[in-house]
N, C-alpha and C positions, 0 to 999 in steps of 0.2 A: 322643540320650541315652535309655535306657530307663526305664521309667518304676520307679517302687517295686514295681507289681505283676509286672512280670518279673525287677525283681532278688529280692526278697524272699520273695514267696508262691508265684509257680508254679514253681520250683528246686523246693518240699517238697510241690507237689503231684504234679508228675512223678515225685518218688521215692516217694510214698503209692503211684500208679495203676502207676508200672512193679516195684512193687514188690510188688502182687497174687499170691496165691498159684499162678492159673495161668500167671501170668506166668516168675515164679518158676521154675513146672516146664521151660517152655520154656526158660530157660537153662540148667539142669543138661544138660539132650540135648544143646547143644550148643558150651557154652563148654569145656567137661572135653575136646573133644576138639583144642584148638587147641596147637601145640607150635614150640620154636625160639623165634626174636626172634617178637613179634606185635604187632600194630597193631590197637587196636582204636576205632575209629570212634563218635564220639558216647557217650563211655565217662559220660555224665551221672553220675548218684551214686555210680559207683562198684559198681553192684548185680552185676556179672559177677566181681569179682575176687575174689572166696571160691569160685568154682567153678573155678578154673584149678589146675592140676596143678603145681606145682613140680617135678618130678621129669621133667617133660614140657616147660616154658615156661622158655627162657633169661630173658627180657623179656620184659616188656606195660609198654609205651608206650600212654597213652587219650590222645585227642583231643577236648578241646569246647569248645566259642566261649563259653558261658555259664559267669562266674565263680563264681557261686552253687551251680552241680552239679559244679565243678572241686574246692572246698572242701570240698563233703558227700565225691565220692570221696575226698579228700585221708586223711577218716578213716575211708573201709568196711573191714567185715572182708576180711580176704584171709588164705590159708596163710601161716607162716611160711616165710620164707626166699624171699617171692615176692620179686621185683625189679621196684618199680611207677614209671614218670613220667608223671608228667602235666601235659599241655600244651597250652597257647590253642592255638586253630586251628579252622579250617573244613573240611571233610572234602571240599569242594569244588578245595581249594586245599591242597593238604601240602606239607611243608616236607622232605621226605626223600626220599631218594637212589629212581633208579627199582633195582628187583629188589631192593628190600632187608631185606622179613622172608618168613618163612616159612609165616606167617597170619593174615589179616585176619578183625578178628572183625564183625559189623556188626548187634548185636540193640533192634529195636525203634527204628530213628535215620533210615530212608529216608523215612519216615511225615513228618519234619517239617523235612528239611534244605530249602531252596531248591532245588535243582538235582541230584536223585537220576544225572539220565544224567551231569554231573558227578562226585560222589564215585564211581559205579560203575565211573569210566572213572580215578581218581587210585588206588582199590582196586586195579586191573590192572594199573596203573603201578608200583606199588611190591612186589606181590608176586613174590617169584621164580618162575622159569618150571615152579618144581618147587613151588610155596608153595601153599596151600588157602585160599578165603574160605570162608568158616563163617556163616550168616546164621538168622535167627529175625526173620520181621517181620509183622506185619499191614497189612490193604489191603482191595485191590476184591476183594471176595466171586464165585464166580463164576457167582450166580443173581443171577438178572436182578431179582427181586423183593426182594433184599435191597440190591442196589444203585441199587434206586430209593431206598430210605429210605437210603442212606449219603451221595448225591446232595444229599436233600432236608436233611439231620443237618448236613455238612459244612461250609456257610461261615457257620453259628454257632458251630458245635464246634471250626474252627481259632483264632478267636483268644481264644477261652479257654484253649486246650490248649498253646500256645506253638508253632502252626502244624500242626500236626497233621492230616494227612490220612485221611481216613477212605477215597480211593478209586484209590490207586497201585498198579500191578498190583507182584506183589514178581516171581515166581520169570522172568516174561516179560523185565521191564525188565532183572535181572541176565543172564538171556540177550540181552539185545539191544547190551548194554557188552563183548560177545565174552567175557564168562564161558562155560565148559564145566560143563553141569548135571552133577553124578554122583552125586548122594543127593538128593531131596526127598520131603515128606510134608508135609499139610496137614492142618485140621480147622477146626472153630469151636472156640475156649477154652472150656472150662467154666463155665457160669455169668454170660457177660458175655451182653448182648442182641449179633444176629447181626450190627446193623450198626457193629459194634464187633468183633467176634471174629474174623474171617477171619483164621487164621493160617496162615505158608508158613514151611516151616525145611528146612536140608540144606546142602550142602556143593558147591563150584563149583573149577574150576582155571583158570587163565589160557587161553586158546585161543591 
């Protein structure tokens, strides 16, 4: 049974900290450009569905195991006219057809799932052979002096955070689930300390 402090408090902590204004910029890069049916993974508050294009997005289907960030998305802003479901589930474990949207979205959710080579390998399952993943996430930095302190930060920092990983390689591990790289670009976020910022975004296809 979980306890009150995961049903009640870290739900509106996660949507304070993924809600952050550099955060923020990193979803406009890259949720605007997801299109067709989509599938978006760890869809927690809701904080990507104002940046999707209706004119571009048949569907966005979100995914997350925690009912507290199911209910906050239930009421984010989004475009009119968007076409939003959202649904229990584990992103390890999907419930849908293989080949069957057009783009999987996956921002800021590898960081805290259980089993990343999981979801990255159910991600590939379900996108069509012509579909695009779309990702925005942070991780292992890749100086060696910031991922001592992300090391050292880590197994106090995940269970405050609701598992939160401070040292997952991002753009490696989606290559290693036979995603094909075709857009990436990195940085540190603005303004967050470095063992916290290491950010990886762009865009992959099935191989």
């Amino acid at each position: 049974m979980s306890s009150f402090y995961d049903r009640q408090i870290l739900p509106r902590l996660i949507g304070c900290a993924c809600g952050a204004k550099p955060i923020h910029r990193q979803r406009a890069k890259i949720v605007p450009r997801a299109r067709g049916r989509v599938l978006e993974l760890g869809i927690g508050g809701g904080l990507n569905l104002a940046f999707y294009d209706p004119d571009r997005v048949e569907s966005v289907t979100g995914v997350d195991p925690s009912e507290g960030l199911r209910d906050l998305a239930e009421d984010a802003p989004r475009p009119a006219g968007l076409m939003v479901e959202i649904v229990a589930g584990r992103a390890e474990a999907l419930s849908f057809d293989s080949r069957s949207f057009d783009t999987v979205v996956c921002t800021f959710t590898l960081c805290s799932v259980q089993n990343p080579a999981a979801v990255l390998a159910e991600a590939r399952r379900v996108l069509k052979t012509s579909g695009t993943f779309l990702y925005s996430e942070h991780g292992l930095s890749p100086d060696p002096g910031v991922q001592r302190w992300q090391r050292r930060i880590e197994p106090f920092w995940r269970p405050l955070a609701g598992g939160c990983h401070l040292t997952r390689p991002v753009t490696a591990s989606i290559e290693a689930a036979g995603l094909v790289i075709e857009a990436v670009e990195t940085m540190y976020l603005p303004g967050a300390p470095r063992a916290f910022g290491w950010c990886e975004w762009g865009e992959a296809r099935p191989g």
